[in-house]
N, CA, C and O atoms as CSV, one atom per row, in Angstrom:
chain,resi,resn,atom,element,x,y,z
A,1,UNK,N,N,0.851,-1.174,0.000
A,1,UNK,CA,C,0.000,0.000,0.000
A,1,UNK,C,C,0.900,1.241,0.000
A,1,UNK,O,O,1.905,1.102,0.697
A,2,UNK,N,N,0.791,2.262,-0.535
A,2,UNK,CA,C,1.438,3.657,-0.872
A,2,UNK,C,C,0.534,4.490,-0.004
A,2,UNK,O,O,-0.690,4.503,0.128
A,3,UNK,N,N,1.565,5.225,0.582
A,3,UNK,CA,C,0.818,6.527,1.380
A,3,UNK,C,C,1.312,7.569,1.145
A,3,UNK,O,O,2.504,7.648,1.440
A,4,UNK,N,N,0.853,8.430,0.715
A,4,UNK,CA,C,1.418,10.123,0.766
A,4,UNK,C,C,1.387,10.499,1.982
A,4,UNK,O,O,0.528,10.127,2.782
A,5,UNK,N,N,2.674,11.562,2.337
A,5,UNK,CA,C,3.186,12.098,3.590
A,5,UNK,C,C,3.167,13.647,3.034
A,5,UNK,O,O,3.940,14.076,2.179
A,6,UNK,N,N,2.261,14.305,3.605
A,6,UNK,CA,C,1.910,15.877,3.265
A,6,UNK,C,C,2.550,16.550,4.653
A,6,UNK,O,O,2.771,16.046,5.755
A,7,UNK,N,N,2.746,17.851,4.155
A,7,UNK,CA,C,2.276,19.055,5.160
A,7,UNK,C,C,4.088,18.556,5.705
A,7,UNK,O,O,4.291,18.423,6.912
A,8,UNK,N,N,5.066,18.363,4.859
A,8,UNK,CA,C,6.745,17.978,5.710
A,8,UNK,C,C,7.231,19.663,5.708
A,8,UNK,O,O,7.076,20.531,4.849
A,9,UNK,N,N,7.634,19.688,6.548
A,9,UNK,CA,C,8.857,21.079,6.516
A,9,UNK,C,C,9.743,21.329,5.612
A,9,UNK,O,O,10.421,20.411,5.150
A,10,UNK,N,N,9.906,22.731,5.166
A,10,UNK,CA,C,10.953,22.141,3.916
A,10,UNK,C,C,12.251,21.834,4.707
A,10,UNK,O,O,13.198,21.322,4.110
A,11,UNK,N,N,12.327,22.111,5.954
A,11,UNK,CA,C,13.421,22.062,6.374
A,11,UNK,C,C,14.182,20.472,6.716
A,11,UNK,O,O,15.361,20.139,6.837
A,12,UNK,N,N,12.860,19.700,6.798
A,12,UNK,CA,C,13.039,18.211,7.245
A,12,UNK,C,C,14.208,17.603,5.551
A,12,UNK,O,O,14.065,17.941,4.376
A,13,UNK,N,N,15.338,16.572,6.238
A,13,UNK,CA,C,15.987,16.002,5.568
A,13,UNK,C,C,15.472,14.738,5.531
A,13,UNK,O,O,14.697,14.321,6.392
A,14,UNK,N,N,16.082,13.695,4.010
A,14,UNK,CA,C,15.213,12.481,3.962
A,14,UNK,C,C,15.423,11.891,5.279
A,14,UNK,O,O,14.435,11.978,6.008
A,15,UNK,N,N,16.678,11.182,5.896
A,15,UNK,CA,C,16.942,11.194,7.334
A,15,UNK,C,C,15.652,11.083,8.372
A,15,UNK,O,O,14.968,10.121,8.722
A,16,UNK,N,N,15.625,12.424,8.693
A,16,UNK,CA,C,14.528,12.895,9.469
A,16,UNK,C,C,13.020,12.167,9.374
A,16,UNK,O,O,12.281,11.773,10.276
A,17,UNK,N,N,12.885,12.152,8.129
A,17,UNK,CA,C,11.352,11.301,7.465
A,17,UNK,C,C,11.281,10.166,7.471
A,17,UNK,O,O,10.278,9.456,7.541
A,18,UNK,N,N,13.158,9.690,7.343
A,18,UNK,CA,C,13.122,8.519,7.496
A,18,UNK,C,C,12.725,7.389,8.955
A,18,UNK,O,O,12.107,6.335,9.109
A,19,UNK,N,N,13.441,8.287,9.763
A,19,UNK,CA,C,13.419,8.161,11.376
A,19,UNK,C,C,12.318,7.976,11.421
A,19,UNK,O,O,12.010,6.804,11.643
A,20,UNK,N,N,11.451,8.738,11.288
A,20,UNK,CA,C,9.759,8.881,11.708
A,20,UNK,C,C,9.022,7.375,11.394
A,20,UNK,O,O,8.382,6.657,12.163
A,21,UNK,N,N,9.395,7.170,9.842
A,21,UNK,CA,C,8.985,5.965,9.272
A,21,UNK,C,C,9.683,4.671,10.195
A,21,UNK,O,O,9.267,3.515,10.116
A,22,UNK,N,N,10.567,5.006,10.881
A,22,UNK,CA,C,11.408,3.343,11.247
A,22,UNK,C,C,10.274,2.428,11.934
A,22,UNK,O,O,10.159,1.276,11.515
A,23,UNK,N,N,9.532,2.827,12.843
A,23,UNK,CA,C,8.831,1.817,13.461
A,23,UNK,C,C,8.048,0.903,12.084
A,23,UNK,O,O,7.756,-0.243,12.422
A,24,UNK,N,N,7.785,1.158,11.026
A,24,UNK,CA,C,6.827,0.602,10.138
A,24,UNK,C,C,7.729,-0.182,9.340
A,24,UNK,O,O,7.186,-0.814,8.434
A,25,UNK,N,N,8.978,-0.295,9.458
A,25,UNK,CA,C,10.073,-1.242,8.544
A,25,UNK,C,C,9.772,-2.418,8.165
A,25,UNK,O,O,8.953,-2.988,8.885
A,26,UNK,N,N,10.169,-3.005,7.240
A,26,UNK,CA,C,11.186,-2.159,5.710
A,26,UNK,C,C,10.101,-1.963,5.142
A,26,UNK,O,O,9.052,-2.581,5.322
A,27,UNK,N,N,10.354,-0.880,4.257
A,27,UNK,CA,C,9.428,-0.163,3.105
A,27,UNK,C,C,10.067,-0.740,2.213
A,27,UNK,O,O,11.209,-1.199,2.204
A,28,UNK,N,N,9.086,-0.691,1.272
A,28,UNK,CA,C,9.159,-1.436,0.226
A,28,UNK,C,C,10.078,-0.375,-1.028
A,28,UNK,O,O,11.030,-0.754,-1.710
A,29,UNK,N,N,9.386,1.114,-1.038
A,29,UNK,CA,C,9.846,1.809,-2.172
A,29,UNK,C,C,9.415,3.238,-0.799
A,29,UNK,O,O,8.580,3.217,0.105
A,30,UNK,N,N,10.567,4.493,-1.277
A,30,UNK,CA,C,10.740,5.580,-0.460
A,30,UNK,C,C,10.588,6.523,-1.963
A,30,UNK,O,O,10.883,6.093,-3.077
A,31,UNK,N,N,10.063,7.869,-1.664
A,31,UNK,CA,C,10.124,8.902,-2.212
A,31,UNK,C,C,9.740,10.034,-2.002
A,31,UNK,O,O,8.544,10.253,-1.816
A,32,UNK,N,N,10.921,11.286,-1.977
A,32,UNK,CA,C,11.040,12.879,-1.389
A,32,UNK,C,C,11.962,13.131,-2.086
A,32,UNK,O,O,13.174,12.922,-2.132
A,33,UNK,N,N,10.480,14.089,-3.158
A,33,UNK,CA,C,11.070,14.956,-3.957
A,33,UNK,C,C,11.447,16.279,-3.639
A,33,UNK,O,O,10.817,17.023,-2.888
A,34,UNK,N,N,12.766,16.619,-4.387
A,34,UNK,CA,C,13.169,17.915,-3.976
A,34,UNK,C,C,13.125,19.194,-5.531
A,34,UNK,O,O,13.582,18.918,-6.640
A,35,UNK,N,N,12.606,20.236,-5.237
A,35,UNK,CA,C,12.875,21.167,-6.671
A,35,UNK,C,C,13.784,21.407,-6.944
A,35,UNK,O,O,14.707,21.911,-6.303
A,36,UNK,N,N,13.633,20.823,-8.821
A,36,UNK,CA,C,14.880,20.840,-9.795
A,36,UNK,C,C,15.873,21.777,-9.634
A,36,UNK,O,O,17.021,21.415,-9.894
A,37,UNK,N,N,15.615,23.285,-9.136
A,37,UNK,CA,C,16.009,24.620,-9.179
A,37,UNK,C,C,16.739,24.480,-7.628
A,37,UNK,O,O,17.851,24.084,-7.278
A,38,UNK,N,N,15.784,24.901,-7.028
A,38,UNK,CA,C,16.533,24.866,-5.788
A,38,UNK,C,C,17.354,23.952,-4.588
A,38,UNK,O,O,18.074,24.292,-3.648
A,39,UNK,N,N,16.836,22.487,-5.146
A,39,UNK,CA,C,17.227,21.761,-4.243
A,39,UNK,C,C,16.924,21.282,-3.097
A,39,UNK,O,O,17.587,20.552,-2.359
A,40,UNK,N,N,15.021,22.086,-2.860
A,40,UNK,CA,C,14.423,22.250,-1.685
A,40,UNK,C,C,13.419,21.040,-1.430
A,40,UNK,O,O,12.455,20.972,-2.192
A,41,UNK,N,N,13.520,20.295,-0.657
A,41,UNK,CA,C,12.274,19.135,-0.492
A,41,UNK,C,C,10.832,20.433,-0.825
A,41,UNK,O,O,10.618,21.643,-0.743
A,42,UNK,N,N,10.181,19.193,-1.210
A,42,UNK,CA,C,8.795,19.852,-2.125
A,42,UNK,C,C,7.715,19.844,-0.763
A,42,UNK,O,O,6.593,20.321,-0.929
A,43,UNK,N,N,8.070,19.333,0.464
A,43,UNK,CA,C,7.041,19.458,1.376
A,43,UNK,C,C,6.328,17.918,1.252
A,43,UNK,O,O,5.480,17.656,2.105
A,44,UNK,N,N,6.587,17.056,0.393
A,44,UNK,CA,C,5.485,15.729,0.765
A,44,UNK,C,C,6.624,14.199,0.378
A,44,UNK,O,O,7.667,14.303,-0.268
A,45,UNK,N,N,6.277,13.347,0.751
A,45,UNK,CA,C,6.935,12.356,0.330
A,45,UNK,C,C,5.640,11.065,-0.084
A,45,UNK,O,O,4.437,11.224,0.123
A,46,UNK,N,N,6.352,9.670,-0.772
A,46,UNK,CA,C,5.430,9.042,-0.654
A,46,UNK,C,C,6.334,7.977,-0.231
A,46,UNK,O,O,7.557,8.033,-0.360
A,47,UNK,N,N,5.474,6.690,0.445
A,47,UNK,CA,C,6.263,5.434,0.770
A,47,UNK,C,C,5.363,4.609,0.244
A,47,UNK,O,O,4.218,5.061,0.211
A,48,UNK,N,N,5.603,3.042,-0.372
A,48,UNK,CA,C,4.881,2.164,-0.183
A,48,UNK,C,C,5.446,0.768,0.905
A,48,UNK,O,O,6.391,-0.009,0.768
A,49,UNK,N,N,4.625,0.865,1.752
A,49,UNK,CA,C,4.569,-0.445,2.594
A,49,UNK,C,C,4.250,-1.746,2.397
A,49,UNK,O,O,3.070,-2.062,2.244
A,50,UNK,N,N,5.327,-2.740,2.372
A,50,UNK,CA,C,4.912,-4.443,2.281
A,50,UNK,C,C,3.586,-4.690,2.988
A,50,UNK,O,O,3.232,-5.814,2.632
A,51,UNK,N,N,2.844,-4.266,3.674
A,51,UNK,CA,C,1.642,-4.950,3.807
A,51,UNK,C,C,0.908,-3.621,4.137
A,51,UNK,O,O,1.341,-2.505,4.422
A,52,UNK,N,N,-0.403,-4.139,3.995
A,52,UNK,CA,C,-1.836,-3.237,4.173
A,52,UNK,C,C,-1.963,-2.984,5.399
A,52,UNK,O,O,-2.790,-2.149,5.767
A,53,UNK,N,N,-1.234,-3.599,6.209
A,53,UNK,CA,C,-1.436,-3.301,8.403
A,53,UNK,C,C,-0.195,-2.777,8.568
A,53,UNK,O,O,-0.114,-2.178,9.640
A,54,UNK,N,N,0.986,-2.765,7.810
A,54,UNK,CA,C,1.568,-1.444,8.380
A,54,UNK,C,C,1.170,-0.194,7.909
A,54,UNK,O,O,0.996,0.771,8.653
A,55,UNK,N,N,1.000,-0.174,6.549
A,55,UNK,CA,C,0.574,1.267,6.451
A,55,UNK,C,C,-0.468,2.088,7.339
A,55,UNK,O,O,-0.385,3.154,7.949
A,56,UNK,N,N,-1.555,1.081,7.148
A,56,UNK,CA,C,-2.746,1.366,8.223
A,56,UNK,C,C,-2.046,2.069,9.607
A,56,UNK,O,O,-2.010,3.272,9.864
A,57,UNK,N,N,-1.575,1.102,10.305
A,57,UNK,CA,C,-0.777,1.419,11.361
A,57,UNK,C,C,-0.120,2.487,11.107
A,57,UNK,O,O,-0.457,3.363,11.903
A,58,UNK,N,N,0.965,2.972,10.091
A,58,UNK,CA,C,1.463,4.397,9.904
A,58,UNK,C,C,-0.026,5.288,9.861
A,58,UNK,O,O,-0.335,6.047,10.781
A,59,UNK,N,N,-0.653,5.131,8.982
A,59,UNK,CA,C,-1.623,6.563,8.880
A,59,UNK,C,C,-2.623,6.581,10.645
A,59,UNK,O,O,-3.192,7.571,11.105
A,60,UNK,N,N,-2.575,5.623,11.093
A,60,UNK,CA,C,-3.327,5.695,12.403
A,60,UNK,C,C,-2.021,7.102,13.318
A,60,UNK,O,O,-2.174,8.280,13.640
A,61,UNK,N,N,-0.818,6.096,13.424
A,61,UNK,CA,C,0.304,7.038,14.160
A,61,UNK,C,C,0.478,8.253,13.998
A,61,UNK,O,O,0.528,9.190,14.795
A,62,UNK,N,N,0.590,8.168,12.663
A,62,UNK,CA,C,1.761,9.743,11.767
A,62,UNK,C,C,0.128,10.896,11.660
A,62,UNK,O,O,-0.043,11.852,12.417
A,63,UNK,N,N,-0.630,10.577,10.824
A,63,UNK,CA,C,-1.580,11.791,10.480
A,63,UNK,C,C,-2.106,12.202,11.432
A,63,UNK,O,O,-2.856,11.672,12.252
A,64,UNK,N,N,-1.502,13.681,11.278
A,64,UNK,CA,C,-1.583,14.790,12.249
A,64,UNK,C,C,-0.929,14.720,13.280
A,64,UNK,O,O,-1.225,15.510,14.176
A,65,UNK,N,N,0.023,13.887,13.469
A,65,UNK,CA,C,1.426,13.665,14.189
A,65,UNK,C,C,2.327,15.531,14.478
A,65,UNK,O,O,2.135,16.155,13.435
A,66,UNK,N,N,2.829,16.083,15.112
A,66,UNK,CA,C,3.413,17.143,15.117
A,66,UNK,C,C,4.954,16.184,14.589
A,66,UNK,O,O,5.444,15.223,15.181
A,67,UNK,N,N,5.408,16.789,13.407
A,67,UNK,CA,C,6.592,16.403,13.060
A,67,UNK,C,C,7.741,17.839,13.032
A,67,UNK,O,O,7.470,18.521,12.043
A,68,UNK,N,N,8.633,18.296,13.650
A,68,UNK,CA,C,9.000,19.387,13.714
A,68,UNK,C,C,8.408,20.832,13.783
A,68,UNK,O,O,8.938,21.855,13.349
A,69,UNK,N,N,7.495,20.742,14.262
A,69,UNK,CA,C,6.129,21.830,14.261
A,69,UNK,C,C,5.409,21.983,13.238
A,69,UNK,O,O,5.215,23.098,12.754
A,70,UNK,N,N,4.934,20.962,12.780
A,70,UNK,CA,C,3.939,20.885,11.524
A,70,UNK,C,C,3.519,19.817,11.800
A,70,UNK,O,O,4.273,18.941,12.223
A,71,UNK,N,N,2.198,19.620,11.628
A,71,UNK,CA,C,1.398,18.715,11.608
A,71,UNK,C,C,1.331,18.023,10.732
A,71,UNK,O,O,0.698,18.588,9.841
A,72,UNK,N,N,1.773,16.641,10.326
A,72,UNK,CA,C,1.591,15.477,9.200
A,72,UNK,C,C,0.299,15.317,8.762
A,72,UNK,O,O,-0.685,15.290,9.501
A,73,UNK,N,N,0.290,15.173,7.144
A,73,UNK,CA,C,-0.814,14.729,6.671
A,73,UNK,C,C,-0.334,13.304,5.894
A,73,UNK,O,O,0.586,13.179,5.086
A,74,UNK,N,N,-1.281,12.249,6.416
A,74,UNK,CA,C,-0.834,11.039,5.838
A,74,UNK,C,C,-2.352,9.905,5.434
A,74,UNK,O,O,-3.239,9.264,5.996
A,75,UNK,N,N,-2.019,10.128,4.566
A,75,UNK,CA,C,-3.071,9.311,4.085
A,75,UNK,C,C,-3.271,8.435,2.121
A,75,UNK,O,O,-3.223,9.224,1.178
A,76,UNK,N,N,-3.415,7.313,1.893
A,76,UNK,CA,C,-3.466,6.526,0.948
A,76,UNK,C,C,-3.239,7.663,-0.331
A,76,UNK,O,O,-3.798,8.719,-0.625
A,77,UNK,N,N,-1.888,6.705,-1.046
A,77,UNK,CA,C,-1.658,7.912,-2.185
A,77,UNK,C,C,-3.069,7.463,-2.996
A,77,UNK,O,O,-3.686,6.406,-2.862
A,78,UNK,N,N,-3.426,8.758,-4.004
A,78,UNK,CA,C,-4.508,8.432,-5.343
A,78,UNK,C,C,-3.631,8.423,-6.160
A,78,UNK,O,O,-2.648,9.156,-6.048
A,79,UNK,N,N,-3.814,7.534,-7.222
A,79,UNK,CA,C,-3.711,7.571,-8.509
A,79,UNK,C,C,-2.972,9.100,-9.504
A,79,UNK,O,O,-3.505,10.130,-9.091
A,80,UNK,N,N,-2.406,9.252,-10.123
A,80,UNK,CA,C,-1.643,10.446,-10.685
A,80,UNK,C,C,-3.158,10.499,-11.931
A,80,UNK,O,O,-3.398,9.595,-12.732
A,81,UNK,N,N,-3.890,11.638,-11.796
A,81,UNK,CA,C,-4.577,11.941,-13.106
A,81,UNK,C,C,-4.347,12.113,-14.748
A,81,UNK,O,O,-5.297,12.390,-15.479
C-alpha cells in the first residue's frame, strides 16, 4: 500500500522522514522529492509499505502527528490523473 506524507517542513531532511517511518520497517519503495532549481524538499513524500497493516498502522500514528512543528498529513496515495 502507498501513502502520501503531506504538510513535511521544507526544512526536514530524507533522514529525518526517514526516522519517523522506522517503526513501520522495511518499506518497500521511499520517495522525497526535492525542486529541480533549488534543491528544496517539495514538502510531501510518498512510501509504499509491504503490507496493508503497516501502512494502516502508519496513517493511524503519523496523520496529524506534530513532526517538527507541523502537523503530518498522511493518508493513501490516489492515482496520478
Amino acid at each position: 500500500m502507498k501513502l502520501y506524507i503531506g504538510n513535511i517542513p521544507f526544512s526536514a531532511s530524507e533522514e529525518d522522514l526517514r526516522s519517523a517511518l522506522a517503526d513501520f520497517e522495511p518499506l518497500q519503495d521511499f520517495y522525497f522529492p526535492h525542486d529541480k532549481f533549488t534543491g528544496k524538499p517539495r514538502g510531501f513524500a510518498f512510501a509504499t509499505f509491504q503490507s496493508r497493516e503497516q501502512a494502516e498502522q502508519a496513517i493511524e500514528q503519523l496523520d496529524g502527528a506534530d513532526f517538527q512543528g507541523r502537523a503530518l498529513k498522511v493518508n493513501e496515495a490516489r492515482e496520478k490523473r
